[in-house]
N, C-alpha and C positions, 0 to 999 in steps of 0.2 A: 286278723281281720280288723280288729281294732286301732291297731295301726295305720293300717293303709286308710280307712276312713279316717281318722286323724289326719293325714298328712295330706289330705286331697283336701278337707274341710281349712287346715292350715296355709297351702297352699292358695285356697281362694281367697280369706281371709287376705292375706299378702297384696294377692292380687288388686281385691278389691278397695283396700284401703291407699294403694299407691298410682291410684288411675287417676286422673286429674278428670275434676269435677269441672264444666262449663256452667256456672251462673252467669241466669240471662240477665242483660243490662238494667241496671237501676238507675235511679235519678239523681242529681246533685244539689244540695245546699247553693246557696248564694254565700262567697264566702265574707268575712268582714272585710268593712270597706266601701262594701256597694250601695248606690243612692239606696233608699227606702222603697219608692218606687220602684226600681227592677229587681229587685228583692221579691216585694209583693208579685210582680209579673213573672217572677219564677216560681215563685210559691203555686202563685194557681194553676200555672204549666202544671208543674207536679200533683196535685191536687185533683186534676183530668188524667193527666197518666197514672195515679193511683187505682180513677176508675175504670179505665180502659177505654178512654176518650180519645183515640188516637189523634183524631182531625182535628176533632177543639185542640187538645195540646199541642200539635204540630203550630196551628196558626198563632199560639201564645208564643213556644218557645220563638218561633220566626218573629214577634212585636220586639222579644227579650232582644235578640240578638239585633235586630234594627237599631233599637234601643243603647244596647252594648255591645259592639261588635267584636270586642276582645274579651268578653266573658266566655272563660271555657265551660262553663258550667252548664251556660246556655247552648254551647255546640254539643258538648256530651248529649246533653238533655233530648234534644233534638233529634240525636244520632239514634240515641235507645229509642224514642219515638217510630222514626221511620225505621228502625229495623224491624221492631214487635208491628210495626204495619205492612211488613212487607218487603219496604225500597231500600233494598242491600246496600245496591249502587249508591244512591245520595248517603244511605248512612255514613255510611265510610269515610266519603268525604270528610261528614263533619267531626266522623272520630277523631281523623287526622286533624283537623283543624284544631279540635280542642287538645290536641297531643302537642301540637304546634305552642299553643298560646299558655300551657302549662307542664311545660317540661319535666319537673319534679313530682308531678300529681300520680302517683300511685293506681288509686281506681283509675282516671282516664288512660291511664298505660294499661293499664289489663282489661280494656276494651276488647271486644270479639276480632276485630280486623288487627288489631295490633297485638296480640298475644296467637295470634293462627301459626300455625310451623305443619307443614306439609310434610310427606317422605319421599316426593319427588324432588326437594331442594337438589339442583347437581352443584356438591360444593366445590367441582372441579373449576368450573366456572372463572374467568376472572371478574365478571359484573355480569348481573341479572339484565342488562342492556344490551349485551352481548349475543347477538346466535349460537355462533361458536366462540369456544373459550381459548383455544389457540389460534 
């Protein structure tokens, strides 16, 4: 008896430790380099999305990226915004955009849309642009 509770108890233990955990999106630093000013205007993005400002934030990060239109930090930002409000669709977008604009970035690659894998992948496929793969 002892046993087999053991190895059910081991068994989940296993399980549960090799299940991959989804952490919801956080927000980005301004990295060095950036004026002062959009530094600040990401700060207080962050600072509204801290308290769960969705709208105020959304319309800061949108000043930022006005502002900088090649700061990924600001697209990430933005992305985490409209996804905890909601807008999937735009997130994505800008995930992609800030995957675009910082190709090396770690956190913005393990974004929700970009770290997704399906079990409908058909890897028969020769391109996902495809109908059919033959």
């Amino acid at each position: 008896m002892n046993a087999r509770l053991m190895s059910v108890i081991g068994i989940w233990f296993l399980v549960a430790c090799t299940s991959p955990t989804l952490k919801p999106p956080t927000v980005l630093q301004a990295p060095a380099g950036v004026s002062p000013a959009v530094a600040t205007q990401l700060d207080r993005g962050n600072a509204l999305f801290a308290t769960q400002k969705w709208v105020e934030a959304e319309q800061v990060y949108r000043q930022t990226i006005a502002a900088e239109p090649t700061l990924a930090e600001a697209h990430y930002n933005l992305a985490a915004t409209l996804h905890r409000a909601g807008n999937v669709a735009e997130a994505k977008k800008h995930y992609m955009e800030a995957a675009n604009l910082a190709p090396g970035n770690k956190v913005i690659w393990d974004a929700p849309p970009l770290r997704a894998r399906t079990f409908n992948d058909d890897l028969s496929k020769k391109s996902y642009l495809d109908a059919k793969p033959q």
